[in-house]
C-alpha positions as CSV (number, residue, x, y, z in Angstrom):
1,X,0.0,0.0,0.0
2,X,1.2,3.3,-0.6
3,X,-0.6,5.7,1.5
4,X,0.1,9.9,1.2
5,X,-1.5,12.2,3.6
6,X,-2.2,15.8,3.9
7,X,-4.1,18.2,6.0
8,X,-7.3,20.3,5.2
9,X,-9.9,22.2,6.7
10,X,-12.0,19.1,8.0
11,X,-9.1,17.3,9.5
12,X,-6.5,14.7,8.1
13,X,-6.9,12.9,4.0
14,X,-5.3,9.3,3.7
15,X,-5.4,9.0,0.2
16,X,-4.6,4.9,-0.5
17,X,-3.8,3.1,-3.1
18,X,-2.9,-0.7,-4.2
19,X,-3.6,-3.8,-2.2
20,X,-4.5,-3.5,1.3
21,X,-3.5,-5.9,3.4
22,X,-3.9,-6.6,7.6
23,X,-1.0,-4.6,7.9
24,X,-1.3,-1.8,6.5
25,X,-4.8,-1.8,8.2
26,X,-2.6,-2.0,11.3
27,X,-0.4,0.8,10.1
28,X,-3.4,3.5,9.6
29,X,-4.7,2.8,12.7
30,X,-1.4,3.7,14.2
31,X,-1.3,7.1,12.5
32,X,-4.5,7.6,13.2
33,X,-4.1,6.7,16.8
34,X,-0.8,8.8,17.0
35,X,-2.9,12.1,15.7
36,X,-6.2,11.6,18.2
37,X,-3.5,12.3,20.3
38,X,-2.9,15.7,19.7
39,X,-6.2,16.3,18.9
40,X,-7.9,15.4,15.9
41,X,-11.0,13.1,15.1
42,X,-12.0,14.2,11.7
43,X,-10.6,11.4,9.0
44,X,-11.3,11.0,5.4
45,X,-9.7,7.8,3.7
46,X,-9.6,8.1,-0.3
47,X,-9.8,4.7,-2.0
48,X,-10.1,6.0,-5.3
49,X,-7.0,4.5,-6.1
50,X,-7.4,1.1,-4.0
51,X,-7.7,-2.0,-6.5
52,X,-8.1,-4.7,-3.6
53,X,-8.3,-4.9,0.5
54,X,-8.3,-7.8,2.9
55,X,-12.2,-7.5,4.5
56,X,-10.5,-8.6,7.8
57,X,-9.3,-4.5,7.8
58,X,-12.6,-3.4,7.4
59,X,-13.7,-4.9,11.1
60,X,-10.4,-2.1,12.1
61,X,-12.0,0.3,10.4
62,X,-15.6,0.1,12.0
63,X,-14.4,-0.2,15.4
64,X,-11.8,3.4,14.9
65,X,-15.1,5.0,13.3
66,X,-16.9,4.0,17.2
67,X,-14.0,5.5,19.0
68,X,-13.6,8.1,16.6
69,X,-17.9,9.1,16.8
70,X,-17.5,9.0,20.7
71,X,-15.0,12.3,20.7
72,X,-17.6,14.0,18.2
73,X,-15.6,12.8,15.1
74,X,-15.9,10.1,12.5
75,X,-13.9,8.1,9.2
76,X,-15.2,9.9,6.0
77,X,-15.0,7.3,3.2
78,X,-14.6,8.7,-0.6
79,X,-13.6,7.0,-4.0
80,X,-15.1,3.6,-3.0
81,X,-15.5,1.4,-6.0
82,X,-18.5,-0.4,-6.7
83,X,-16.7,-3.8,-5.5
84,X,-15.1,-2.5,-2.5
85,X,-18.6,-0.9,-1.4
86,X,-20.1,-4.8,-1.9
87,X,-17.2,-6.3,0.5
88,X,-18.1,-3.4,3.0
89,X,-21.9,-4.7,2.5
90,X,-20.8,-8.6,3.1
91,X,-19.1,-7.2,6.2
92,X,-22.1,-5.7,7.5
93,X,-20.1,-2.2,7.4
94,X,-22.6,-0.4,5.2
95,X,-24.1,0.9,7.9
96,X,-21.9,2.2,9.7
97,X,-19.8,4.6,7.6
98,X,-21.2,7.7,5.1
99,X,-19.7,6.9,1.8
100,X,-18.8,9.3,-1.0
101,X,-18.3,9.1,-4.4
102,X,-15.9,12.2,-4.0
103,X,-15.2,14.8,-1.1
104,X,-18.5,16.6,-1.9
105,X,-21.0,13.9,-3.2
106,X,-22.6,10.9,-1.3
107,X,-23.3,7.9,-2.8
């Protein structure tokens, strides 16, 4: 996974691309953990440029989007292709997360 990240006005973008693997499930969380430290709870992950993604990551990503809601923030998911938004469905994750096709449109 190659994963580049900048700052705007409604917190932190992770903009990802490839395969993504346990791992590098494991390694977002980190960052992510690492900047609710000093302070921020707004996320938005771009998977416009994702091809694949173990669903195992997906269960990480529901239960940061709990912790994340509880301090009055919340995971923004944009660029989701019509296949990754099915393996989020199988997961049961539909539910839980806002999707967008872009930063300004919802699916």
């Amino acid at each position: 996974m190659i994963m580049r990240t900048q700052k705007s006005s409604n917190g932190i973008i992770f903009t990802l691309s490839g395969v993504l693997h346990q791992t590098d499930f494991l390694d977002l969380e980190e960052k992510i953990q690492q900047l609710m430290y000093k302070g921020i709870f707004e996320f938005t992950l771009d998977f416009s440029k994702v091809k694949n993604l173990e669903p195992e990551g997906i269960n990480l990503l529901v239960e940061r989007e709990k912790r994340l809601k509880a301090y009055g923030g919340g995971l923004h998911l944009v660029g989701i292709s019509p296949y990754l938004y099915q393996l989020f469905c199988l997961i049961g994750a539909s539910q839980v997360f806002e999707f967008k096709i872009n930063y300004k449109k919802k699916i």
